[in-house]
N, C-alpha and C positions, 0 to 999 in steps of 0.2 A: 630573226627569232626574238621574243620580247622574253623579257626579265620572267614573267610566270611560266611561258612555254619550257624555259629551259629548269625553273625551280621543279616543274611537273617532270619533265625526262630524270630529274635527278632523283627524285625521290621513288619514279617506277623502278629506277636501277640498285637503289639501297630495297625496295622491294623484290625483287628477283633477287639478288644474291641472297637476303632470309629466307628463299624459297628453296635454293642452289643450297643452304646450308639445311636446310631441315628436310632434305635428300638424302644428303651425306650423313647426316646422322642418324635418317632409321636403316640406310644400308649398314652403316656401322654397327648399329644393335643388330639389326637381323644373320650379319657373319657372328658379332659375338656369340650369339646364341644358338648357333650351328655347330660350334667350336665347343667340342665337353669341356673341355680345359679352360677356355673363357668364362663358360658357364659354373665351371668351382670357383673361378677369380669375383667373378661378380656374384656369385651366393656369399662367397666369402668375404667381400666387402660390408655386402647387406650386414652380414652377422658381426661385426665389425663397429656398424652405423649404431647397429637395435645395441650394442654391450656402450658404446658409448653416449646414447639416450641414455642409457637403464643409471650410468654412472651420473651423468646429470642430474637424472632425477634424484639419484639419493641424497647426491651432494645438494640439494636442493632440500630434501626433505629435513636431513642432518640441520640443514642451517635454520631450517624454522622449526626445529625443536630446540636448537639451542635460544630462536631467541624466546620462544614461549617459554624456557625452564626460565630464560631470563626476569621476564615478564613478571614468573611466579615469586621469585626472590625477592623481585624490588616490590613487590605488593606485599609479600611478606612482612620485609623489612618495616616498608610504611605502617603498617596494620601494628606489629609489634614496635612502633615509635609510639602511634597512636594509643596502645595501651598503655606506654609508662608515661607519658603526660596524662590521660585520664587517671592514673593511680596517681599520681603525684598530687593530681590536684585534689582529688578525691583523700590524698589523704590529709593533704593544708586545710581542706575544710575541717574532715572529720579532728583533725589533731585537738584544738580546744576541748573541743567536745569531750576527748577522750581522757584528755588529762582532767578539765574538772569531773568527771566520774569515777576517776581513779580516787582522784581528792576526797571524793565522797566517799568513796570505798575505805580509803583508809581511815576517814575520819569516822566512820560506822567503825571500822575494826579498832580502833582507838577505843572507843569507848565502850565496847566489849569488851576488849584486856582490862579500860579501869574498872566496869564492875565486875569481872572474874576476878580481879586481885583484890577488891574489897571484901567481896564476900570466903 
C-alpha cells in the first residue's frame, strides 16, 4: 500500500466518524424533543442564551454612552479652553486700547470739573 493509498483510508475514516457523530446527534435532539421535560430544559436554556445577549448588549450599549458622554466633556473642556485664550487675547489686544480711552475719558471729565468750578 503506498503512502497516499493509506493517507486516503485515513481521512475516509476521520470522514465516517463525522458522519457516525452527526447521527448521534440528530438522534440526540430528536429524543430531547420527545421528552416534555427536555423540551422545558432546552426552552429554558434558549431563554437563558436571549437574557444573556440582551445583558451584553446593554453592557455594550452602557459603554458607549459613557464613552460618547466622555467624548462630550473633553470637547467641552477644549471649546471652553479655547474661549479663555481667545478672551485673554482679545483682551491683551483690546487693553491699551481701553486704558487710553479711559485716559481720555478722564481727561474730558477733568476739564469739565475745571470749567464747572470756574464758572
Amino acid at each position: 500500500m503506498t503512502e497516499e493509498q493509506t493517507q486516503k483510508e485515513a481521512w475516509q475514516g476521520v470522514g465516517e466518524q463525522f458522519e457516525a457523530l452527526g447521527k448521534s446527534l440528530a438522534e440526540a435532539l430528536r429524543a430531547a424533543w420527545q421528552s416534555e421535560e427536555n423540551r422545558a430544559q432546552v426552552q429554558s436554556l434558549k431563554e437563558g442564551l436571549e437574557a444573556a445577549v440582551k445583558k451584553v448588549d446593554e453592557a455594550a450599549r452602557k459603554a458607549s454612552e459613557t464613552v460618547t458622554a466622555e467624548r462630550v466633556k473633553a470637547e467641552a473642556t477644549q471649546a471652553a479652553e479655547s474661549l479663555r485664550s481667545a478672551s485673554k487675547q482679545t483682551w491683551e489686544k483690546a487693553r491699551p486700547h481701553v486704558v487710553s480711552a479711559l485716559s481720555q475719558v478722564e481727561a474730558e471729565l477733568q476739564k469739565l470739573i475745571d470749567r464747572l468750578s470756574q464758572n
